[in-house]
C-alpha positions as CSV (number, residue, x, y, z in Angstrom):
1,X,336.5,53.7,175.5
2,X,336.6,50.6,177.1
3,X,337.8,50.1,180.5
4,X,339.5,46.6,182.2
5,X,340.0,46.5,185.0
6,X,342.5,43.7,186.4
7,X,344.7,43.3,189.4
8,X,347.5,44.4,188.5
9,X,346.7,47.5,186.8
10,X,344.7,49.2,184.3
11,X,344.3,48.2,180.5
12,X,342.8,50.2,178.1
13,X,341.4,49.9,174.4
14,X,339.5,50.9,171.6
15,X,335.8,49.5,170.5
16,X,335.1,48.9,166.8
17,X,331.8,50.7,166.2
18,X,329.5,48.1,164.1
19,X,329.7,49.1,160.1
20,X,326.1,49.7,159.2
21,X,325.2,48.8,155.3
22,X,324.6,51.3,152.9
23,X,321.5,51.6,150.9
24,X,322.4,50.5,147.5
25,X,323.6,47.1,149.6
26,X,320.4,47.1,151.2
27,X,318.4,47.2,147.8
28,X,320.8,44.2,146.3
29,X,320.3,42.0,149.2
30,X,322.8,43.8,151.9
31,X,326.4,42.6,152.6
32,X,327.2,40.8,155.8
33,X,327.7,42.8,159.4
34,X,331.1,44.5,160.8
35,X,333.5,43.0,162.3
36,X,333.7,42.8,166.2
37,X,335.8,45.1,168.2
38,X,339.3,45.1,168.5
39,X,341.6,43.7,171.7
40,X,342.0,46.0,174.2
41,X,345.6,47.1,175.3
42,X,347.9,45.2,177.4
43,X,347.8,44.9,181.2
44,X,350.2,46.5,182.9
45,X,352.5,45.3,185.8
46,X,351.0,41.6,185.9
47,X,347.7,43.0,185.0
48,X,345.0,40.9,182.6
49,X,344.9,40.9,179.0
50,X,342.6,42.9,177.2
51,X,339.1,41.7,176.0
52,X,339.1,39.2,173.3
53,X,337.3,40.8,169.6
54,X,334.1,40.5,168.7
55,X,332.6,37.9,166.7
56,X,332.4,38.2,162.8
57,X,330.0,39.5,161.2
58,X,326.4,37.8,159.7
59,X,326.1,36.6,156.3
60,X,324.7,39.1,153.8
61,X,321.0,38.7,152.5
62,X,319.5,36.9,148.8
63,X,319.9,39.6,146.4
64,X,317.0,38.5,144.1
65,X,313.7,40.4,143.7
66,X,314.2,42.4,147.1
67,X,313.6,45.8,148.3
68,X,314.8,46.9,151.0
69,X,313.6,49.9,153.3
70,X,315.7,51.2,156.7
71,X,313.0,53.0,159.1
72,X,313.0,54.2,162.3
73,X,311.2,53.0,165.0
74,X,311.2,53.5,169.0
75,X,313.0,49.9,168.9
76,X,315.6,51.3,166.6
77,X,316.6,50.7,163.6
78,X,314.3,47.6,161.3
79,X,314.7,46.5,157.8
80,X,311.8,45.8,156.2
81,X,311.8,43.9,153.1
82,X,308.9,44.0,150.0
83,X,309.9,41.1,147.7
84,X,308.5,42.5,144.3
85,X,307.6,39.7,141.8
86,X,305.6,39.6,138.4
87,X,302.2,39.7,139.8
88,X,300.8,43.3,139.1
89,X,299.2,45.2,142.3
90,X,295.9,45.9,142.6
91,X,295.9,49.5,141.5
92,X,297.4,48.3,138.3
93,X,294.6,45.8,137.8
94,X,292.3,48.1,137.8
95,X,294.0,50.3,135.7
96,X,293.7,47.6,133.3
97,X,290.2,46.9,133.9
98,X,289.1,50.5,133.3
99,X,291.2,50.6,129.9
100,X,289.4,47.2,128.5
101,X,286.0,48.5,129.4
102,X,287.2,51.9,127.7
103,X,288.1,50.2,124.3
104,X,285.1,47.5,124.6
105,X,282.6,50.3,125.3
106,X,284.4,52.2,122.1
107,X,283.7,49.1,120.2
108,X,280.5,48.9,121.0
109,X,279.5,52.8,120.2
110,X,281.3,52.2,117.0
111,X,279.0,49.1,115.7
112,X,275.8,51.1,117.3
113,X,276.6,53.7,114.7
114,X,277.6,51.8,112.2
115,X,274.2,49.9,112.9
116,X,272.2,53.2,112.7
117,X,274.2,54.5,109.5
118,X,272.6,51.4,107.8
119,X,269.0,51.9,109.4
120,X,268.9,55.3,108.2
121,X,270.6,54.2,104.6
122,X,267.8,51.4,104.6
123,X,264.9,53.8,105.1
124,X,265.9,56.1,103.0
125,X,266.3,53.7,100.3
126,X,263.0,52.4,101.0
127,X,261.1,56.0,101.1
128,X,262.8,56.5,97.5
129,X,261.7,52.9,96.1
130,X,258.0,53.6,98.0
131,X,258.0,57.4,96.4
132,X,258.8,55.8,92.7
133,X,256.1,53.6,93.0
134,X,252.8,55.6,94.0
135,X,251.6,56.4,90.8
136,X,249.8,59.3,92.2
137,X,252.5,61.3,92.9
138,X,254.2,60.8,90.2
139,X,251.2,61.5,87.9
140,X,250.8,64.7,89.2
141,X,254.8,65.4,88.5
142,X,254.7,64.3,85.2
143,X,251.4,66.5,83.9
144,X,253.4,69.4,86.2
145,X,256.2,68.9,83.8
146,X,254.6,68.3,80.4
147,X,252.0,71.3,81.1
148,X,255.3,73.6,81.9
149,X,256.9,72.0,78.3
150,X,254.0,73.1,76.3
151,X,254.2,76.5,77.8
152,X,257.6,77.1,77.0
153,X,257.0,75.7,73.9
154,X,253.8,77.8,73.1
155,X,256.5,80.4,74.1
156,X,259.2,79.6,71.7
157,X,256.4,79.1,68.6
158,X,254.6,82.6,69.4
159,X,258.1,84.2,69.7
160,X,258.8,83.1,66.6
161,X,256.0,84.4,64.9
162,X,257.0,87.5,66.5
163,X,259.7,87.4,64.8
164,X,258.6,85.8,61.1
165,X,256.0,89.0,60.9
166,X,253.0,86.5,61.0
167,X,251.8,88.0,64.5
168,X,251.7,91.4,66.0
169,X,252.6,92.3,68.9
170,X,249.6,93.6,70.4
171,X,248.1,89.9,69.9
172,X,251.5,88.6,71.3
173,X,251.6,90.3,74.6
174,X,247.6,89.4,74.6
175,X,248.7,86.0,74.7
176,X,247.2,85.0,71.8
177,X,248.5,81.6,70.3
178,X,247.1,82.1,66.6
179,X,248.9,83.7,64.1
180,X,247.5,86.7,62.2
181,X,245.0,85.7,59.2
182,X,244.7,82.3,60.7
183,X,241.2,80.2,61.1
184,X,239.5,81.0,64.4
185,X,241.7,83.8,65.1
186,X,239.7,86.7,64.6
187,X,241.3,88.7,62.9
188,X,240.6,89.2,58.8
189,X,242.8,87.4,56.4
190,X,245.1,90.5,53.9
């Protein structure tokens, strides 16, 4: 309540608390102040008029690319304002830092073993072509192979004269190679 006091009497009136904005208007800029207070009442018997209203409210606020925040403080109440633009923060920078150094240091493990795929392709390819040509080694395969041929085909011919009647088994499981009645065998012709 407000309280005027004038010579002739007492008026009385009404104050118009101030309209604080809301926090959607703060985000979008903020609309503009109350309106002042209203008259007070009339005077009575010759008394004095009531108090005039309060001025009009402020202008609201740009609503682009600002953020509003109401806090409290000992000082009452502040608006602080964080214009946001298109520059990234720092947190995010590094955010983006750490994933290009991720995918470059991928990169990179990818080509080193790509790079040792084709050392290791290399030597072996070299080892083989070296192998074929020492003709030592590859001697000693080849009289290892034929020497095992003419066994298995010593095999075959004595089985087969097994078989035919023209060697008996005792000289077979001897090991003898020559057939029965044959030159240098030993054994007297029928």
């Amino acid at each position: 309540m407000v309280v005027v006091v004038g010579t002739g009497g007492v008026a009385q009136g009404r104050a118009v608390p101030q309209a604080m904005p809301s926090r959607s208007a703060m985000r979008h800029g903020g609309g503009g102040g109350g309106g002042g207070g209203g008259g007070g009442g009339g005077g009575g018997g010759g008394g004095g008029g009531g108090g005039g209203g309060g001025g009009g409210g402020g202008g609201g606020g740009p609503p682009e690319r600002a953020h509003h925040t109401t806090r409290q403080s000992s000082a009452g109440l502040y608006t602080e304002m964080r214009y946001l633009g298109r520059q990234p923060s720092q947190q995010q920078q590094q955010q983006q830092q750490q994933q290009q150094r991720r995918k470059s240091w991928c990169v990179q493990q990818q080509q080193q073993h790509q790079q040792q795929h084709q050392q290791q392709h290399q030597q072996q390819h070299q080892q083989q072509h070296h192998h074929q040509l020492t003709p030592d080694v590859d001697r000693q395969q080849e009289e290892q192979w034929f020497m095992n041929l003419l066994r298995l085909e010593d095999d075959v011919e004595r089985l087969q004269q097994l078989k035919d009647g023209r060697m008996s088994p005792e000289k077979y499981e001897r090991g003898d190679r020559q057939p029965d009645g044959a030159p240098g065998s030993g054994d007297a012709a029928p």
